[in-house]
OpenMM code with the backbone's topology and positions (N, CA, C; nanometers):
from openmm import Vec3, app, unit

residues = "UNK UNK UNK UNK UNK UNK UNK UNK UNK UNK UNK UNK UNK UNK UNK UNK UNK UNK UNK UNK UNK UNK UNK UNK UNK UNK UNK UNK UNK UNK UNK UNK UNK UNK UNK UNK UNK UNK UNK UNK UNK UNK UNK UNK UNK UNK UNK UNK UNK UNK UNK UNK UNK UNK UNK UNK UNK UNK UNK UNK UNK UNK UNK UNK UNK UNK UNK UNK UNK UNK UNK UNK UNK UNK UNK UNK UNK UNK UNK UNK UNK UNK UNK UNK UNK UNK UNK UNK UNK UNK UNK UNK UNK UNK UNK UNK UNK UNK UNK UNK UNK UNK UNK UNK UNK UNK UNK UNK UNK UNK UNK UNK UNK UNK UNK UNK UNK UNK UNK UNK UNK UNK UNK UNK UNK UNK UNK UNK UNK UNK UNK UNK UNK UNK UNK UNK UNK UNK UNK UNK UNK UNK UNK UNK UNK UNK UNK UNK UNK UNK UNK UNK UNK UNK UNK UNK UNK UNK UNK UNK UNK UNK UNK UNK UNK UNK UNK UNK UNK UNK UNK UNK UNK UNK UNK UNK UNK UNK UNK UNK UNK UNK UNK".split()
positions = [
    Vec3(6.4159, 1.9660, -7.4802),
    Vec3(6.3711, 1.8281, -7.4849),
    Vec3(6.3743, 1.7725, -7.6268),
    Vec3(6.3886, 1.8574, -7.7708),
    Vec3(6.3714, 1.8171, -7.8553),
    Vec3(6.4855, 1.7911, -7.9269),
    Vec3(6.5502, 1.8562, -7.8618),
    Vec3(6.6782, 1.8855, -7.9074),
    Vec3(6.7233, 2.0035, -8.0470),
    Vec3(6.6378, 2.0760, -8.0114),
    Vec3(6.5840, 2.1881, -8.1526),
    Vec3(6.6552, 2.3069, -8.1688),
    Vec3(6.6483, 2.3809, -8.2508),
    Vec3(6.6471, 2.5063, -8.2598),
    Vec3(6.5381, 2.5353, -8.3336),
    Vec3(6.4537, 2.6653, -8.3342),
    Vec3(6.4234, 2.7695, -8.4356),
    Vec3(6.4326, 2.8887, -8.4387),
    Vec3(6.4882, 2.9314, -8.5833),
    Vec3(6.5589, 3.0734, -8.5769),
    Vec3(6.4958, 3.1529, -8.7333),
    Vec3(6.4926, 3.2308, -8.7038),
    Vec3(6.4663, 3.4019, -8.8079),
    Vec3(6.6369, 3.4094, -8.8560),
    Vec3(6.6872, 3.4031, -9.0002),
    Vec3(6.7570, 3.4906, -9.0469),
    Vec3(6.7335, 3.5702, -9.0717),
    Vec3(6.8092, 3.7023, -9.1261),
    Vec3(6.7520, 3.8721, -9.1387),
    Vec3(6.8618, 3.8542, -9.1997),
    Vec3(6.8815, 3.8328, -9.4003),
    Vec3(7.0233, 3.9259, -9.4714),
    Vec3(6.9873, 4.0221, -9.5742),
    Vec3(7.0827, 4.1449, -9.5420),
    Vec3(7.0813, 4.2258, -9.5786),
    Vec3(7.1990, 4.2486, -9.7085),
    Vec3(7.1703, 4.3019, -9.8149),
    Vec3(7.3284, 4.3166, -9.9022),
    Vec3(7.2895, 4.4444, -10.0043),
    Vec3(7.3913, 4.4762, -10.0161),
    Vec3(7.3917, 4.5966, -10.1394),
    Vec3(7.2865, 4.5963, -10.2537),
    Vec3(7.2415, 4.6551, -10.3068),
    Vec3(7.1666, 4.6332, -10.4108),
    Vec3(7.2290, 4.6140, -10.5190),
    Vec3(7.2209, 4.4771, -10.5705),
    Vec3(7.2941, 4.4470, -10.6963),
    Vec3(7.3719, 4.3150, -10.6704),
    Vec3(7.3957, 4.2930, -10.5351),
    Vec3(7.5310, 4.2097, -10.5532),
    Vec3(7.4900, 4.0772, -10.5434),
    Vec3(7.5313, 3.9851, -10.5318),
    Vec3(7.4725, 3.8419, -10.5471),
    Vec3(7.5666, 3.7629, -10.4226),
    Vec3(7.4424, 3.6835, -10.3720),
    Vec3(7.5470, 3.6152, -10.2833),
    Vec3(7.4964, 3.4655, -10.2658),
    Vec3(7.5509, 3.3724, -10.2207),
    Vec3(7.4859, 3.2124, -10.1903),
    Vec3(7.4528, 3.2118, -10.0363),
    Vec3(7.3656, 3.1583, -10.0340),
    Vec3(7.3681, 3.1612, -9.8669),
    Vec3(7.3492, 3.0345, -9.8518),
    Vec3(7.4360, 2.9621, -9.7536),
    Vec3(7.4254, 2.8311, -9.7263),
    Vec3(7.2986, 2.7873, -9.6412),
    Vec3(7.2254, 2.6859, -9.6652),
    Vec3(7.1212, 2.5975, -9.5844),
    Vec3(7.1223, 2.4774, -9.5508),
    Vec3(7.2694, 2.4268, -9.5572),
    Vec3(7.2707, 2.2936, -9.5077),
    Vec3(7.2094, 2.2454, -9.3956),
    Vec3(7.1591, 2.1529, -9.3821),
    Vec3(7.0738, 2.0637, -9.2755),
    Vec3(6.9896, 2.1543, -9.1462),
    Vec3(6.9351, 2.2574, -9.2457),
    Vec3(6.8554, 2.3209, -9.2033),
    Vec3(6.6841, 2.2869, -9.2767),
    Vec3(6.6166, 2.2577, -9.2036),
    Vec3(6.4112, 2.2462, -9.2353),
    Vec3(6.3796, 2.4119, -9.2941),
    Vec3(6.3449, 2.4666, -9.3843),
    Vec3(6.3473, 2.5832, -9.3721),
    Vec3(6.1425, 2.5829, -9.3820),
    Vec3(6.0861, 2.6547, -9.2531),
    Vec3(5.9644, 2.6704, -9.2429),
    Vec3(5.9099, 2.8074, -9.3610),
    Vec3(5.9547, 2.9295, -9.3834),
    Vec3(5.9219, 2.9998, -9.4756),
    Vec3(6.0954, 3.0885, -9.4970),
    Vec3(6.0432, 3.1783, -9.6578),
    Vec3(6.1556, 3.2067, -9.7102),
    Vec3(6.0817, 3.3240, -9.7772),
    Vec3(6.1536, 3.4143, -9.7598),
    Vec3(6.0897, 3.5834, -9.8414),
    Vec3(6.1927, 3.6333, -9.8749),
    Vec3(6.1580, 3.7888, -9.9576),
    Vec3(6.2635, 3.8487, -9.9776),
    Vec3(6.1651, 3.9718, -10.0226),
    Vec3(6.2229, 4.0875, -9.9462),
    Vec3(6.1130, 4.1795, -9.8976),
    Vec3(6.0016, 4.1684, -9.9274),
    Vec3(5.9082, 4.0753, -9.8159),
    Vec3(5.7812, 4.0373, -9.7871),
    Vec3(5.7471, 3.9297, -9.9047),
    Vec3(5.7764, 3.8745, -9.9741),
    Vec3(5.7433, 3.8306, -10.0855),
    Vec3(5.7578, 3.6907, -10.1248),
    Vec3(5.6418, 3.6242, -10.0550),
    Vec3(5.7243, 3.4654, -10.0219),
    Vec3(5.8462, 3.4046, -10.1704),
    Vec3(5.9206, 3.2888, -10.1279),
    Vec3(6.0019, 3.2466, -10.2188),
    Vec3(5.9647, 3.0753, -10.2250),
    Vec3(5.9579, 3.0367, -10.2987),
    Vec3(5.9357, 2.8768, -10.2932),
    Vec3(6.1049, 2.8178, -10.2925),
    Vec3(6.1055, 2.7080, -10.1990),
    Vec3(6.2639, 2.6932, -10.2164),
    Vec3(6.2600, 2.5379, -10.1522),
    Vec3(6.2795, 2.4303, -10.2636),
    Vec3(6.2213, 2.3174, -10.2342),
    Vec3(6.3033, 2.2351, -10.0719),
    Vec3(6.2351, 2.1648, -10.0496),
    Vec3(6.3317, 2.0803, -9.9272),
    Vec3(6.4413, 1.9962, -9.9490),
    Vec3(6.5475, 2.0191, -9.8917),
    Vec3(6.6457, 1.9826, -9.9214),
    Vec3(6.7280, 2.0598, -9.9545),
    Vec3(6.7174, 2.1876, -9.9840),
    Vec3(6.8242, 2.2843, -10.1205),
    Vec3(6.9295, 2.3313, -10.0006),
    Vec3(7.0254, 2.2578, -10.0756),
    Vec3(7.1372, 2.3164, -9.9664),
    Vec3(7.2165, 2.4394, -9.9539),
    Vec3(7.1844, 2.5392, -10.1052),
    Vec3(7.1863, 2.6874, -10.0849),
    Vec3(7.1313, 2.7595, -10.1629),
    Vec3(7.1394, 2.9001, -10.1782),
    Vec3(7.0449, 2.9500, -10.2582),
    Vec3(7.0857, 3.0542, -10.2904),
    Vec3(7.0813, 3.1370, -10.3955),
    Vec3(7.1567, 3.2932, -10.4354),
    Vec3(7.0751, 3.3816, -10.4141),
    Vec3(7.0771, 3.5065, -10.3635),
    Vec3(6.9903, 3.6056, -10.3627),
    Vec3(7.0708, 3.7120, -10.4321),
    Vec3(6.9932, 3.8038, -10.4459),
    Vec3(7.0205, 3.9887, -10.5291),
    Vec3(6.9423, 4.0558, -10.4943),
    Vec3(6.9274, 4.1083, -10.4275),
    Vec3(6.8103, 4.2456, -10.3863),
    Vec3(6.8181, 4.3255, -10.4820),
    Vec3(6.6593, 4.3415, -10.5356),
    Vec3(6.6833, 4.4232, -10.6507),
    Vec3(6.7233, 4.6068, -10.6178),
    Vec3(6.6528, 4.6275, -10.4573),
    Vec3(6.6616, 4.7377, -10.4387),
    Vec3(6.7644, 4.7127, -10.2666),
    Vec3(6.8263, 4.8039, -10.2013),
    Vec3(6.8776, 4.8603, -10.1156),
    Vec3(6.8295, 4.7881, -9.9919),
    Vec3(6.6932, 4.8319, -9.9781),
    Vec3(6.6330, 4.7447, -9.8193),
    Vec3(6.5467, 4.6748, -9.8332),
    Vec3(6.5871, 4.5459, -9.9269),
    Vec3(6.5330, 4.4586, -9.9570),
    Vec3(6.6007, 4.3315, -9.8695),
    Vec3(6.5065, 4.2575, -9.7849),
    Vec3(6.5753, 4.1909, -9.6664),
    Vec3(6.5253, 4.0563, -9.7101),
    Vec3(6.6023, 3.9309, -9.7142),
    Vec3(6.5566, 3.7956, -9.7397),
    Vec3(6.5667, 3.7171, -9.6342),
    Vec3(6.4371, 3.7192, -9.5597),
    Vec3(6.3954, 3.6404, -9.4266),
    Vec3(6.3706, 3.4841, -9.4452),
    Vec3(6.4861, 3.4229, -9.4053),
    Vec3(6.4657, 3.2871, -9.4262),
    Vec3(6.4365, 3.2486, -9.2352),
    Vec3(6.3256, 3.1829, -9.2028),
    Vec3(6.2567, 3.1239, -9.0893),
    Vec3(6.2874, 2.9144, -9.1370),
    Vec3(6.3323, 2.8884, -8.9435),
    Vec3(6.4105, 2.7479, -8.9853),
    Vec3(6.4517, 2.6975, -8.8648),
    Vec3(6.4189, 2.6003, -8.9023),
    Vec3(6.4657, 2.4716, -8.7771),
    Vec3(6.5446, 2.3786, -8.8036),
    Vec3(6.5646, 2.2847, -8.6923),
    Vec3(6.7436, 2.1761, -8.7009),
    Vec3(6.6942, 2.1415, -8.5691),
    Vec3(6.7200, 2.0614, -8.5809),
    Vec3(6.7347, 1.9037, -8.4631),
    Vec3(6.8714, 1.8838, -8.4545),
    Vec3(6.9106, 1.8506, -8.3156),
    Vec3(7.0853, 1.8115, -8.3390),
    Vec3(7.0787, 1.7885, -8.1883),
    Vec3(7.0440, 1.6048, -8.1584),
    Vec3(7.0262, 1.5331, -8.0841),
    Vec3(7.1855, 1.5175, -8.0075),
    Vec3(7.1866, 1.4844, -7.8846),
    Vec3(7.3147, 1.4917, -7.7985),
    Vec3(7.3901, 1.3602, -7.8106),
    Vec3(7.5209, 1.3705, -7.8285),
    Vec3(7.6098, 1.2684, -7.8947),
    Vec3(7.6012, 1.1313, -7.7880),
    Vec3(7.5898, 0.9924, -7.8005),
    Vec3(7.5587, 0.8876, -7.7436),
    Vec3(7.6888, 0.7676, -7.7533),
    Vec3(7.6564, 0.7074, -7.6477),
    Vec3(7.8019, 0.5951, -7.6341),
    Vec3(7.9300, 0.6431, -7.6678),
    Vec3(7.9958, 0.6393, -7.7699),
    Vec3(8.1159, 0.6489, -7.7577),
    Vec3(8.1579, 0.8398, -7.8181),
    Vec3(8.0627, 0.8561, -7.8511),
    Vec3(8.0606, 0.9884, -7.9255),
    Vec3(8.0562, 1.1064, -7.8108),
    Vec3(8.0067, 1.0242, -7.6955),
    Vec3(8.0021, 1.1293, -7.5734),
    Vec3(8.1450, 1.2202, -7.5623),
    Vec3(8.1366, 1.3711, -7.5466),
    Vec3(8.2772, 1.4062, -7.5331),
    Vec3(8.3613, 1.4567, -7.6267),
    Vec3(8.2547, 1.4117, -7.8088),
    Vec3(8.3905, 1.4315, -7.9104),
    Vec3(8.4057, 1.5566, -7.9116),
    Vec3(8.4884, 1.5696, -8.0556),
    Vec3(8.4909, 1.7258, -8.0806),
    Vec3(8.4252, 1.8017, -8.2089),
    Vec3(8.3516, 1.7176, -8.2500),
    Vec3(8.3228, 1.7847, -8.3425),
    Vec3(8.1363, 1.7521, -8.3647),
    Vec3(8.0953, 1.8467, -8.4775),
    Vec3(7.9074, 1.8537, -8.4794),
    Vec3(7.8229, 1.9263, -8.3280),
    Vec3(7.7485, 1.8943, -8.3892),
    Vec3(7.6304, 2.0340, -8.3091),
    Vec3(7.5539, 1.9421, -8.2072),
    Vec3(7.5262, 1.9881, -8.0732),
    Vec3(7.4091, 1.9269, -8.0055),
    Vec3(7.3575, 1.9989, -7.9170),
    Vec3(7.2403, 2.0192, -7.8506),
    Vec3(7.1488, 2.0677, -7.8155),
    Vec3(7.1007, 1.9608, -7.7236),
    Vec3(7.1234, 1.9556, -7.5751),
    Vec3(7.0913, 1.8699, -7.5076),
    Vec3(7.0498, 1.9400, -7.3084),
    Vec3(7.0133, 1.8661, -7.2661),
    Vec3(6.9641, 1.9173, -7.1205),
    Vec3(7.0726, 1.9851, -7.0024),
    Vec3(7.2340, 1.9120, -7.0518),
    Vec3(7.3558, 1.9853, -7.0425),
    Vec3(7.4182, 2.1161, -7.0657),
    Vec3(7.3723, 2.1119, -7.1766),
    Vec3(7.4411, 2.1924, -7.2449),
    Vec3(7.4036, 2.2189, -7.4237),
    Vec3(7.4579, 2.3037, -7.5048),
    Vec3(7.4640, 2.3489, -7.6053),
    Vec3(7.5708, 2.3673, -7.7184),
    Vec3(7.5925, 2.3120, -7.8212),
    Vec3(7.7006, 2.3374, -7.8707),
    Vec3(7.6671, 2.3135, -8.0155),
    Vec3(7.6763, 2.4349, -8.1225),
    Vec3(7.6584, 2.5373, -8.2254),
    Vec3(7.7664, 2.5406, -8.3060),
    Vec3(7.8438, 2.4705, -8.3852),
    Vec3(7.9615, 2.4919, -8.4451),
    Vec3(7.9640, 2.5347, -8.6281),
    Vec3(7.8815, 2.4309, -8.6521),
    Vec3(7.8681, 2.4237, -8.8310),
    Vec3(7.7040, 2.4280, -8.8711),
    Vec3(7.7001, 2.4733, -8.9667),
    Vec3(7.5902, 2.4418, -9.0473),
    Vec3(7.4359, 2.4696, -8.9304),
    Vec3(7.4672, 2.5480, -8.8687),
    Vec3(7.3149, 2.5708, -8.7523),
    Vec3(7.2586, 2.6762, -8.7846),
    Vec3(7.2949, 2.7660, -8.9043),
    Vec3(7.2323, 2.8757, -8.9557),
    Vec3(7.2511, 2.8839, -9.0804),
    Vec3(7.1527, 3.0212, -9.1467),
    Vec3(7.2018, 3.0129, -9.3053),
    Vec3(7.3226, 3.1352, -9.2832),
    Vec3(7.3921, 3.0799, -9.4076),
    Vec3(7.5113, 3.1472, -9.3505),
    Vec3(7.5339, 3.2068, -9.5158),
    Vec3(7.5985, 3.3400, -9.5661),
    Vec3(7.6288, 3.3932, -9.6903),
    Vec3(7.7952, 3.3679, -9.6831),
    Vec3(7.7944, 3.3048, -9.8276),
    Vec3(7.9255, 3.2559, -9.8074),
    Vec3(8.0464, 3.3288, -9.7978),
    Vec3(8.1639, 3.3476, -9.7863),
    Vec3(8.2686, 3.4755, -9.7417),
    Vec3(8.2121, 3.5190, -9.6367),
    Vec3(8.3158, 3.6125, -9.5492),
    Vec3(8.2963, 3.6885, -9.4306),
    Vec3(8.1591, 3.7749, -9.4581),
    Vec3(8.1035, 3.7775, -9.3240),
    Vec3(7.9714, 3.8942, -9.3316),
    Vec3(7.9675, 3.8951, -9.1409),
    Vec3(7.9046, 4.0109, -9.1711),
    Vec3(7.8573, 4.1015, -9.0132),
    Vec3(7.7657, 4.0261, -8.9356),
    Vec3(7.7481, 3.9679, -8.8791),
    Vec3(7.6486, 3.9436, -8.7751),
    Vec3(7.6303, 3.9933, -8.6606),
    Vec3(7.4251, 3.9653, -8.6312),
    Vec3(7.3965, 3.9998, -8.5321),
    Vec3(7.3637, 3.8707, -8.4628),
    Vec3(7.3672, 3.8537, -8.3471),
    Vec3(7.2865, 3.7633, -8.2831),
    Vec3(7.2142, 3.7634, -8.1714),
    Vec3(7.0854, 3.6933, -8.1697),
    Vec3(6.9896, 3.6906, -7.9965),
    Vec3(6.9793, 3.5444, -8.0027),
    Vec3(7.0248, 3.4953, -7.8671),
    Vec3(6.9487, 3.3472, -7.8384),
    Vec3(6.8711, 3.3344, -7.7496),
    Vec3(6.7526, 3.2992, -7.7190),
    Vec3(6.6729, 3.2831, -7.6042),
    Vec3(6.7097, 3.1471, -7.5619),
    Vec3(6.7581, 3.1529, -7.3874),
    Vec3(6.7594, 3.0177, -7.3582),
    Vec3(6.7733, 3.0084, -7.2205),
    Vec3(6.7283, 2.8588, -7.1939),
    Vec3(6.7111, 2.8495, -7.0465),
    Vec3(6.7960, 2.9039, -6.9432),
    Vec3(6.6912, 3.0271, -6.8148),
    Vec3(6.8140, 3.0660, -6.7344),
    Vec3(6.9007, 3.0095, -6.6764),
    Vec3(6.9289, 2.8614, -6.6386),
    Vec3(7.0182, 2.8631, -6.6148),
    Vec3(7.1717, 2.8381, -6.6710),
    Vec3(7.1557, 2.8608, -6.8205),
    Vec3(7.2644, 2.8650, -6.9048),
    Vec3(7.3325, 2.9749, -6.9088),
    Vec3(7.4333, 2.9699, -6.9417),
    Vec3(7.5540, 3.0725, -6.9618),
    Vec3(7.5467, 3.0397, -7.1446),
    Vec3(7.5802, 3.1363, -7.2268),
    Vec3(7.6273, 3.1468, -7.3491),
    Vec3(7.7191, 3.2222, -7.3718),
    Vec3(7.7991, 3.1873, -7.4589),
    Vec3(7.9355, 3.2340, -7.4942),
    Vec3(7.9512, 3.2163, -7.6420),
    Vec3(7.9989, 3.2993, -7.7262),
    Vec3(8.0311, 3.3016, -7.9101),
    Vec3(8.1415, 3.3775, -7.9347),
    Vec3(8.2295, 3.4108, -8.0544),
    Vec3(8.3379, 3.4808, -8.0470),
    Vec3(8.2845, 3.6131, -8.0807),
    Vec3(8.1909, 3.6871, -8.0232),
    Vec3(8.1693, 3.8239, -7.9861),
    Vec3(8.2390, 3.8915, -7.9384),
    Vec3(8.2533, 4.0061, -8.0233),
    Vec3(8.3617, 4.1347, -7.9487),
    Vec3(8.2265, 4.1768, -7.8024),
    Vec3(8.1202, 4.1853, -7.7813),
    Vec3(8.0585, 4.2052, -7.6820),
    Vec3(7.8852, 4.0907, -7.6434),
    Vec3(7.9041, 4.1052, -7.5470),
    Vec3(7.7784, 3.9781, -7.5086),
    Vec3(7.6616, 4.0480, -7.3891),
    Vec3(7.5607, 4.0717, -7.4216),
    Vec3(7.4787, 4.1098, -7.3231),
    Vec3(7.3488, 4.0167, -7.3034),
    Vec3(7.3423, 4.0108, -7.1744),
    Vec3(7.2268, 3.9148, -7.1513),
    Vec3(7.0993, 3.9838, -7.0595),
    Vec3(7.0189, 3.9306, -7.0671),
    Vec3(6.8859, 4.0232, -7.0123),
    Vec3(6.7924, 3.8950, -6.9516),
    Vec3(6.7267, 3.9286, -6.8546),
    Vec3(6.6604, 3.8065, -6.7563),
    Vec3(6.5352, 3.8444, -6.8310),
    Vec3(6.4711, 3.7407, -6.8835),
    Vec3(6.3451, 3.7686, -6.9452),
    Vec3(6.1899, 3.7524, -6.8564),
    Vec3(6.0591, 3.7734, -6.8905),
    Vec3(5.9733, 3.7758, -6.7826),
    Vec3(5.9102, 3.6072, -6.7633),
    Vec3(5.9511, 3.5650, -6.8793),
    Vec3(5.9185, 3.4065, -6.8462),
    Vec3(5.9977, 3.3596, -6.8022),
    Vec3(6.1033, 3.3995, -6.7606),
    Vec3(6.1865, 3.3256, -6.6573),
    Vec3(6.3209, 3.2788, -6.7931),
    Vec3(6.3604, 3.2787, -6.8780),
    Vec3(6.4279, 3.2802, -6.9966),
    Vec3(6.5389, 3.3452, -6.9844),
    Vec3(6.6688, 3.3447, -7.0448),
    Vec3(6.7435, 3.4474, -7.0466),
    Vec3(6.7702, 3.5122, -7.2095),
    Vec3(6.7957, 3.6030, -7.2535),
    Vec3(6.8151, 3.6290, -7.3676),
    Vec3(6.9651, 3.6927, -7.3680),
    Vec3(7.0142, 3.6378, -7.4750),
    Vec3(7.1410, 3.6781, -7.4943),
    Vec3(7.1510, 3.7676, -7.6624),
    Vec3(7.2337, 3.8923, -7.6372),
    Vec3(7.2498, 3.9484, -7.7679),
    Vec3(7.4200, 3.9313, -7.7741),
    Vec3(7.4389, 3.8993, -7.9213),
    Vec3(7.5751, 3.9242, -7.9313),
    Vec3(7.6604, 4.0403, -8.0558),
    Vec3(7.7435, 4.0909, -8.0120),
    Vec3(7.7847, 4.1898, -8.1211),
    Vec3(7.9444, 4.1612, -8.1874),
    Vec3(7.8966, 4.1680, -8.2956),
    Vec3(8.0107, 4.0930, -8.3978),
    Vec3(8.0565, 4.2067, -8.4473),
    Vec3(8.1858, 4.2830, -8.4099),
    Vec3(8.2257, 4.3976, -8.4960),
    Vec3(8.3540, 4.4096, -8.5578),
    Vec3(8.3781, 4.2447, -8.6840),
    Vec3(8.4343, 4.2039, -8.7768),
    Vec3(8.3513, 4.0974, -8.8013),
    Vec3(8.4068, 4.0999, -8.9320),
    Vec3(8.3194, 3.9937, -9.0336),
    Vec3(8.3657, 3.8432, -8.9975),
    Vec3(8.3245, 3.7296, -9.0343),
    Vec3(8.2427, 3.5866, -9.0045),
    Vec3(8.2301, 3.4954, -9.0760),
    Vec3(8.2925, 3.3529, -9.1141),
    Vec3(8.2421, 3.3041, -9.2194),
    Vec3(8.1306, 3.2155, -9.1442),
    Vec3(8.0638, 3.1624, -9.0203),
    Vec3(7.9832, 3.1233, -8.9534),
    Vec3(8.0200, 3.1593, -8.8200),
    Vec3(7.8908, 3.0857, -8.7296),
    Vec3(7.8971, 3.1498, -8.6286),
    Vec3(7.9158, 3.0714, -8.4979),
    Vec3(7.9837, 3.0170, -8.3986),
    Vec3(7.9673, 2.9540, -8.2980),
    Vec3(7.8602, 2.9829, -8.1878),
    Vec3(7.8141, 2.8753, -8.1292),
    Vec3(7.7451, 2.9361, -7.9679),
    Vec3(7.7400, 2.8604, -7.9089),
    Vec3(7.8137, 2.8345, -7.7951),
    Vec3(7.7993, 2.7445, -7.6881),
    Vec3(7.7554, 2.7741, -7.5738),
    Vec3(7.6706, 2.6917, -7.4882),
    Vec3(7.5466, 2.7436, -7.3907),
    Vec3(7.5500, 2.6270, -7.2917),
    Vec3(7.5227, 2.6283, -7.1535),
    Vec3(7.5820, 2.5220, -7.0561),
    Vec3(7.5811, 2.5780, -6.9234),
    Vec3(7.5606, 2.4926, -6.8377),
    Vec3(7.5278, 2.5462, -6.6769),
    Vec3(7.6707, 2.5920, -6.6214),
    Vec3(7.7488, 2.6922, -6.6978),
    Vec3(7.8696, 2.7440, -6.6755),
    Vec3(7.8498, 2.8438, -6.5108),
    Vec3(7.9782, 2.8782, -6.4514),
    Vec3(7.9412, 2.9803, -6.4044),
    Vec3(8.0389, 3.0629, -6.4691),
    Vec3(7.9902, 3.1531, -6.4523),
    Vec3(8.0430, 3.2399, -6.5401),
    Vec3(8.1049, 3.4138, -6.4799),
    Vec3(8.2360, 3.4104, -6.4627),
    Vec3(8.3269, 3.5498, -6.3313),
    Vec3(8.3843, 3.5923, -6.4673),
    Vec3(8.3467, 3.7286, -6.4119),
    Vec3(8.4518, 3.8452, -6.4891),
    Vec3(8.5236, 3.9143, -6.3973),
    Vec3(8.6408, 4.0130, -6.5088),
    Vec3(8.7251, 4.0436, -6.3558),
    Vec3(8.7494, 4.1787, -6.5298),
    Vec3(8.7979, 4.2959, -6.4570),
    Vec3(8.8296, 4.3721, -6.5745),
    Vec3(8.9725, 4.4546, -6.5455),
    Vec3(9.0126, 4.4705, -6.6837),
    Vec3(9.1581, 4.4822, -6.6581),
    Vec3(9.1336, 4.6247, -6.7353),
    Vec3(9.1780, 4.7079, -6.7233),
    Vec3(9.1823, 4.8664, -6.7335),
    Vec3(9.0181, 4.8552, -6.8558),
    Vec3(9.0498, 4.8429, -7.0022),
    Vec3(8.9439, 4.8717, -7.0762),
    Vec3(8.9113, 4.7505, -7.1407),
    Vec3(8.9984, 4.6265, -7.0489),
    Vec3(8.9126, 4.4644, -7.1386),
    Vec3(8.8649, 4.4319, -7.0477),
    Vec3(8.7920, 4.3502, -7.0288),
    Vec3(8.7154, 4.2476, -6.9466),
    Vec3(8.7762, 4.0921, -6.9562),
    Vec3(8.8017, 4.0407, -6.8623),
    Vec3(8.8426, 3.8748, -6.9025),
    Vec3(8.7245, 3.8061, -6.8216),
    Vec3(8.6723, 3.6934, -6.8941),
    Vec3(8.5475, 3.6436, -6.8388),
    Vec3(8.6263, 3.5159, -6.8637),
    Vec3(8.5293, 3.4064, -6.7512),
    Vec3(8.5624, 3.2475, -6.7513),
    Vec3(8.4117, 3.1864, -6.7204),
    Vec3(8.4601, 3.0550, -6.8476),
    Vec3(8.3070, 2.9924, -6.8188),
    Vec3(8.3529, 2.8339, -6.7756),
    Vec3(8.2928, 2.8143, -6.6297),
    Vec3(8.3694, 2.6832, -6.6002),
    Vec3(8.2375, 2.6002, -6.5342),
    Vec3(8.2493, 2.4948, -6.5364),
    Vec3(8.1247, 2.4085, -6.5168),
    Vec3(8.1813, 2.4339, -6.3737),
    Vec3(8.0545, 2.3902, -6.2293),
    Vec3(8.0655, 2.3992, -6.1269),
    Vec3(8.1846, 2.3253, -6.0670),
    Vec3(8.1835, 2.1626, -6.1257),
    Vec3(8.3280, 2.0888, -6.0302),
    Vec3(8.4460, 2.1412, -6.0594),
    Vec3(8.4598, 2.2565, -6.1834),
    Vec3(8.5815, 2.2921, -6.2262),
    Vec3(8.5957, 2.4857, -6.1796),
    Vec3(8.5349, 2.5509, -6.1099),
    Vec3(8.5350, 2.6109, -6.1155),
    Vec3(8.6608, 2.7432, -6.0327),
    Vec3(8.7186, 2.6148, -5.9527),
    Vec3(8.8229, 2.6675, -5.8631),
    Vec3(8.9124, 2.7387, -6.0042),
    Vec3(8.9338, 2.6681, -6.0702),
    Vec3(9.0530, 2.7380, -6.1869),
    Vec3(8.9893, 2.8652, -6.2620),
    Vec3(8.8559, 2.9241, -6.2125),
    Vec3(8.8476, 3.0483, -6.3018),
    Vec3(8.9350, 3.1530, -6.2672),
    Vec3(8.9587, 3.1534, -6.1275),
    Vec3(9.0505, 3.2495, -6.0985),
    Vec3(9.2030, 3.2945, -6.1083),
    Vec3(9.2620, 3.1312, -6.1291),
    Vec3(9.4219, 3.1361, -6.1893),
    Vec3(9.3916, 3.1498, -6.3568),
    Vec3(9.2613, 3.0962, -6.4432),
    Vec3(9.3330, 3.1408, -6.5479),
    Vec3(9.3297, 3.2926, -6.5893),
    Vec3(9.1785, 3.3408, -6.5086),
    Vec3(9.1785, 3.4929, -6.5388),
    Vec3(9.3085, 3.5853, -6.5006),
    Vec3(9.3420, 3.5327, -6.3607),
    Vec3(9.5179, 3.5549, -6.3793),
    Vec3(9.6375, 3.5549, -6.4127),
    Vec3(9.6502, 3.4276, -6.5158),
    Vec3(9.7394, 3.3968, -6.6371),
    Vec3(9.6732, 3.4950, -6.7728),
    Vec3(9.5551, 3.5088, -6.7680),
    Vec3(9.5146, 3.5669, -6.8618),
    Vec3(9.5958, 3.7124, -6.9032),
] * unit.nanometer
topology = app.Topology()
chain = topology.addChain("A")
for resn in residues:
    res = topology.addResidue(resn, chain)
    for name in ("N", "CA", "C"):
        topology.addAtom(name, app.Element.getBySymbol(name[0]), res)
């Protein structure tokens, strides 16, 4: 209804190395770096970290609004929205370290959404509030992250050791089965 997100970053880096992590048009509610709050004024659109030691983790906690596109904007292709439809995650919706890096991801979101990201694997779990949670596993590096989420249905079909999955809104759904077959 708000059209919101809020999310926990968790980055991790070598001890020593320095990196920027982007915060564009992100609210950031708190900012640490192993346990240790950081003051980091509003507005700052990125920020460098260095862990002085090994498992030293800089937890940036944060929210974003990204209201659903109106009149003629309905449909475009580009920017983020978060609406009763659907979900769509492209730029700037997380803090992000600049160059490729590993990610993990969990989204909690309404069951009747489907989510989809360019994850080498996607697991979802029915939660007890009625929620679904989605984990995703990234096993190559990232310069950000997509996630799109939507009353998809969503057929897999598996071909010796891949899986081909299709996410098609209900009036479109006759074609999951020719493209998983062109696939």
């Amino acid at each position: 209804e708000r059209h919101a997100i809020a999310g926990i970053s968790r980055i991790s880096l070598p001890a020593g190395r320095t990196a920027r992590v982007n915060l564009t048009g992100l609210k950031l509610t708190s900012v640490s770096i192993g346990g240790r709050a950081l003051v980091v004024e509003p507005g700052t659109s990125s920020v460098a970290f260095t862990p002085g030691k090994a498992d030293e983790i800089l937890q940036i906690e944060y929210e974003a609004e990204f209201p659903e596109p109106s009149g003629n904007d309905k449909g475009g292709t580009g920017g983020n929205s978060i609406g009763a439809e659907g979900i769509l995650l492209m730029d700037d919706w997380h803090p992000s370290v600049e160059g490729g890096s590993l990610y993990r991801l969990k989204a909690i979101l309404p069951a009747e959404f489907e989510a989809v990201s360019e994850a080498d694997e996607i697991q979802a779990t029915e939660r007890p509030d009625g929620s679904r949670e989605y984990r995703f596993v990234f096993d190559h590096p990232l310069r950000t992250l997509t996630l799109v989420a939507g009353r998809y249905r969503f057929e897999k079909e598996r071909h010796g050791e891949i899986d081909v999955c299709t996410y098609f809104f209900a009036e479109d759904n006759e074609l999951s089965k020719k493209y998983r077959e062109f696939t």
